[in-house]
C-alpha positions as CSV (number, residue, x, y, z in Angstrom):
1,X,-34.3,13.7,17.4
2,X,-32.6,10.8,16.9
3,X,-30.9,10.7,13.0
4,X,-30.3,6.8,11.1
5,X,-28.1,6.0,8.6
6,X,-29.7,2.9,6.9
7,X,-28.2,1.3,3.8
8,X,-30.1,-0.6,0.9
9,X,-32.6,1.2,1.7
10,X,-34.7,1.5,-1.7
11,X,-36.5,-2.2,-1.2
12,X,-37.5,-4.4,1.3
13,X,-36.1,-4.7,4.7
14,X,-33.9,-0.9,4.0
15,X,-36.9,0.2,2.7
16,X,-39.3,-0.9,5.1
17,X,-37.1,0.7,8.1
18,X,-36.7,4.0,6.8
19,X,-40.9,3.7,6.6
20,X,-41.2,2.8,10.0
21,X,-38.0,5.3,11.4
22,X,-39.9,7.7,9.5
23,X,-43.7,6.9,11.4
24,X,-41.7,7.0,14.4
25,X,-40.5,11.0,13.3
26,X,-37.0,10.1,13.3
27,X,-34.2,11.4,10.4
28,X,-33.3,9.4,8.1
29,X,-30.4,9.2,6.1
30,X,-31.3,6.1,3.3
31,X,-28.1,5.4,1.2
32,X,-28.3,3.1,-2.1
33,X,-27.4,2.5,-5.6
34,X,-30.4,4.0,-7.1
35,X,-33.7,4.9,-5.6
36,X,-37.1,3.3,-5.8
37,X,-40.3,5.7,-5.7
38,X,-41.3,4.3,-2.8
39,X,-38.4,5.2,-1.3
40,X,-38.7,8.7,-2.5
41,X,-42.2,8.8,-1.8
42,X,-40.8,8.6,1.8
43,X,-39.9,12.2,2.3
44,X,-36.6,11.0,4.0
45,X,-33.0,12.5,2.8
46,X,-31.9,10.2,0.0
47,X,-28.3,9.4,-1.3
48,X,-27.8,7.6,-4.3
49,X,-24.9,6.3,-5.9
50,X,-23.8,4.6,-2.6
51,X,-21.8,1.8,-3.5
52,X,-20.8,0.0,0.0
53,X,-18.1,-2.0,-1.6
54,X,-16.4,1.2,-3.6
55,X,-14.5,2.8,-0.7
56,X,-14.3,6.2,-2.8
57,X,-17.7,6.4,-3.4
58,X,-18.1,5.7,1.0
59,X,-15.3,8.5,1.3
60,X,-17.9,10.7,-0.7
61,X,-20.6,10.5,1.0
62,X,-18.7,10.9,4.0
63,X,-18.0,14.5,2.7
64,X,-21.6,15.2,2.1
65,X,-22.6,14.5,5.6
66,X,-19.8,16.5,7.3
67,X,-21.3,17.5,10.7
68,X,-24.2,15.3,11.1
69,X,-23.9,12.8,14.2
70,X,-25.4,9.6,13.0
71,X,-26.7,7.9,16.5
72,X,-27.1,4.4,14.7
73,X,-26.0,2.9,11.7
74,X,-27.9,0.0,9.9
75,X,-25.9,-1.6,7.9
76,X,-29.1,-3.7,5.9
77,X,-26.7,-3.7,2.4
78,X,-26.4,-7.5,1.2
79,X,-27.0,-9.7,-1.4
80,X,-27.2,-13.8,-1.8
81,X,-26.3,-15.9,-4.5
82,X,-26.6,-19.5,-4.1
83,X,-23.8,-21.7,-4.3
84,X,-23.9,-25.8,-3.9
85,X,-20.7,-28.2,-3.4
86,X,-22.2,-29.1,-6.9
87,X,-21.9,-25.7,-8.8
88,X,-19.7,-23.9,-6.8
89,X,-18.5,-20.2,-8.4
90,X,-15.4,-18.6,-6.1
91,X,-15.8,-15.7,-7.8
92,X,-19.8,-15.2,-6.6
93,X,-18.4,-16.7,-2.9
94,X,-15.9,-13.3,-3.1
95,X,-18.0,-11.1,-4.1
96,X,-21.3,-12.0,-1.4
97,X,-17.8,-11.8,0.7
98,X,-17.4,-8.1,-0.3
99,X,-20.7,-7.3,0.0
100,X,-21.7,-9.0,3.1
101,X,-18.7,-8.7,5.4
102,X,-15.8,-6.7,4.4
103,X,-17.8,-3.7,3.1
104,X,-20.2,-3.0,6.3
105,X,-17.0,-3.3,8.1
106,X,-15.0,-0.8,6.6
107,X,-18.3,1.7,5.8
108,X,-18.6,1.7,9.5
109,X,-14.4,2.4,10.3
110,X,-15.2,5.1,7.8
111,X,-18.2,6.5,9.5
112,X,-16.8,6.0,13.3
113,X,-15.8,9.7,13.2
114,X,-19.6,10.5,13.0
115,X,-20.7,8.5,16.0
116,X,-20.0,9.6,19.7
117,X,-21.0,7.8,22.9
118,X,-24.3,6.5,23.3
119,X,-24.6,5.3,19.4
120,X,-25.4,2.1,18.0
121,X,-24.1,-0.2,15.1
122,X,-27.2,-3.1,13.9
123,X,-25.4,-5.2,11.6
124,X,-27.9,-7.4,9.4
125,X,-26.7,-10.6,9.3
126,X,-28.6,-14.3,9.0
127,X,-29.5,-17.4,11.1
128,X,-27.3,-18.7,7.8
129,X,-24.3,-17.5,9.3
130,X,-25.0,-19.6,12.4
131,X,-22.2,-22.7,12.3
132,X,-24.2,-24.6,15.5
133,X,-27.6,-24.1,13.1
134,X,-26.3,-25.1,10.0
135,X,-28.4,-28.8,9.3
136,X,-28.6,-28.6,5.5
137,X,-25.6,-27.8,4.3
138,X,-25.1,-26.1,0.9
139,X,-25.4,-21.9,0.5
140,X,-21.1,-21.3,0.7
141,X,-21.2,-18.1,-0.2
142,X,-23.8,-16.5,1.6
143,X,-23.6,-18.8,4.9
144,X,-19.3,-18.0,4.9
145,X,-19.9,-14.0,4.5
146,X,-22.6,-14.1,6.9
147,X,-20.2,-15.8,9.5
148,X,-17.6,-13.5,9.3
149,X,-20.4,-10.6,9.5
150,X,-21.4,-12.3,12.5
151,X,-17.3,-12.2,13.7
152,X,-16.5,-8.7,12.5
153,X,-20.0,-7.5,14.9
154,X,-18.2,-9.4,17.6
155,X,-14.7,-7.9,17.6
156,X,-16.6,-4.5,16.5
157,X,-18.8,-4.8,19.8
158,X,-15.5,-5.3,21.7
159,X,-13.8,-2.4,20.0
160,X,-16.2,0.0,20.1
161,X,-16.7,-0.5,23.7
162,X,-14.1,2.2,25.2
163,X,-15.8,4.7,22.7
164,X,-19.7,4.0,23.8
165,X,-20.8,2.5,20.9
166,X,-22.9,-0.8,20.9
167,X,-23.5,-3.1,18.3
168,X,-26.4,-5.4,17.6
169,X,-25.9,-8.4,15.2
170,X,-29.4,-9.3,13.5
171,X,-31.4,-12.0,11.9
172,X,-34.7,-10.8,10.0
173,X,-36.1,-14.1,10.2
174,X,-37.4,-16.0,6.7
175,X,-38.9,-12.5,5.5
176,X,-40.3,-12.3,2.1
177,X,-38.8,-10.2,-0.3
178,X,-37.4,-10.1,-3.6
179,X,-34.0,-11.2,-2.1
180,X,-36.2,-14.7,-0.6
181,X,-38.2,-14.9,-4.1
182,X,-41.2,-13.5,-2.1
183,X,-41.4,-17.1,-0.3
184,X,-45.0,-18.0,1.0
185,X,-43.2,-19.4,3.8
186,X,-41.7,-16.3,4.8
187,X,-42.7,-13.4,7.4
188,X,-44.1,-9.9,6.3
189,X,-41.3,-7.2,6.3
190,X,-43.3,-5.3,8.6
191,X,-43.6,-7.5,11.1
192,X,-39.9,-8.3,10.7
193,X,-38.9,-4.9,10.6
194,X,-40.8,-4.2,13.7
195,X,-38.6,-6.8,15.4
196,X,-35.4,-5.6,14.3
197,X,-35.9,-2.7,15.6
198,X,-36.9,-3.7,18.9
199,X,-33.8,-5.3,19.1
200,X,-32.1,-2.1,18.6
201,X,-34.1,0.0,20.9
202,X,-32.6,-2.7,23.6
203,X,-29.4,-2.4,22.9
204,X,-26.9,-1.2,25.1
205,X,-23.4,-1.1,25.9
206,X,-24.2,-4.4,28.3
207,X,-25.5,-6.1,25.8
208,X,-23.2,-4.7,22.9
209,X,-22.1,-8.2,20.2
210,X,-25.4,-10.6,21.1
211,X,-26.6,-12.4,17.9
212,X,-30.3,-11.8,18.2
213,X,-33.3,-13.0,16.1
214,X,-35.6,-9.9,15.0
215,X,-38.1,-12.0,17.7
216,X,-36.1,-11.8,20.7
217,X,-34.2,-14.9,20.3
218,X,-30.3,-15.5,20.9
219,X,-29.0,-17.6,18.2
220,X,-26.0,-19.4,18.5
221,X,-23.0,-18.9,16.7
């Protein structure tokens, strides 16, 4: 049986793969803040209090899963705040920088020692953090984080490679969720989800550090 780590995992696209994981009779591991009852209506092992930008509070849960291999980690923890040349807040820019980038990259140094050869790292970033894609401009904080996601999956793919662990780097698509306002324009998490992990089941050690779309898609950088 094949065990995931997910984080965010008490709403939308975290939620939505530990339902499908689950289906699939996988274990799941679903790390947040706090729960949602539909995450615990799940049946899956939840950990809350999971704070991905409080390294103590990683270092804990660490502990707590002391001798359980994870065979992939989805890192799915992220938040966006918009910020225009206009109305521009460093301090929100840092902190969608902590949260985006810098914390999925030290939860997974700190959760190497749980992976062996043959695991997988799926990284959720956003067509955002595509420099070649960006026409509109705008979005500093979240579009900057997501690019140095996007970098730190590279070097991580490159990395990781002597130790046989892939990563994948990940765009949902427009899905709608609370984090999109729900948009009428946007995809069902489902279907997104569905995607996404198709992407994962694909990835190997050849293919370790592509920037997919959840469809199949390569996006530039």
């Amino acid at each position: 049986m094949t065990t995931y780590l997910v984080t965010g995992s008490n709403r939308g696209i975290g939620l939505e793969y530990c339902r499908q994981l689950k289906d699939r009779g996988h274990e799941v591991i679903a790390t947040c803040r706090t729960s949602s009852p539909e995450l615990d209506a799940l049946a899956v092992r939840v950990e809350t209090g999971v704070d991905v930008t409080s390294g103590s509070s990683v270092l804990r849960l660490k502990e707590k899963l002391i001798g359980i291999q994870i065979d992939v980690l989805i890192q799915n923890a992220g938040i966006a705040e918009f910020n225009s040349l206009s109305n521009l807040d460093p301090e929100s820019v840092i902190r969608q920088f902590q949260v985006n980038a810098l914390s999925p990259l030290c939860f997974t140094h700190a959760f190497l020692s749980h992976m062996g050869k043959g695991g997988k790292v799926a990284l959720m970033t956003s067509r955002m953090g595509s420099i070649d894609d960006n026409t509109s401009g705008g979005s500093y904080g979240y579009r900057m984080s997501k690019v140095a996601l996007c970098m730190a999956g590279k070097s991580l793919s490159i990395d990781l490679q002597p130790y046989g662990i892939a990563v994948a780097i990940l765009h949902p698509g427009l899905v709608s969720t609370r984090m999109t306002g729900f948009t009428s324009k946007g995809i069902q998490v489902e279907y997104s989800v569905n995607g996404l992990l198709e992407r994962i089941d694909s990835l190997t050690i050849n293919n370790s550090g592509t920037f997919w779309h959840a469809n199949g898609e390569i996006l530039p950088w």
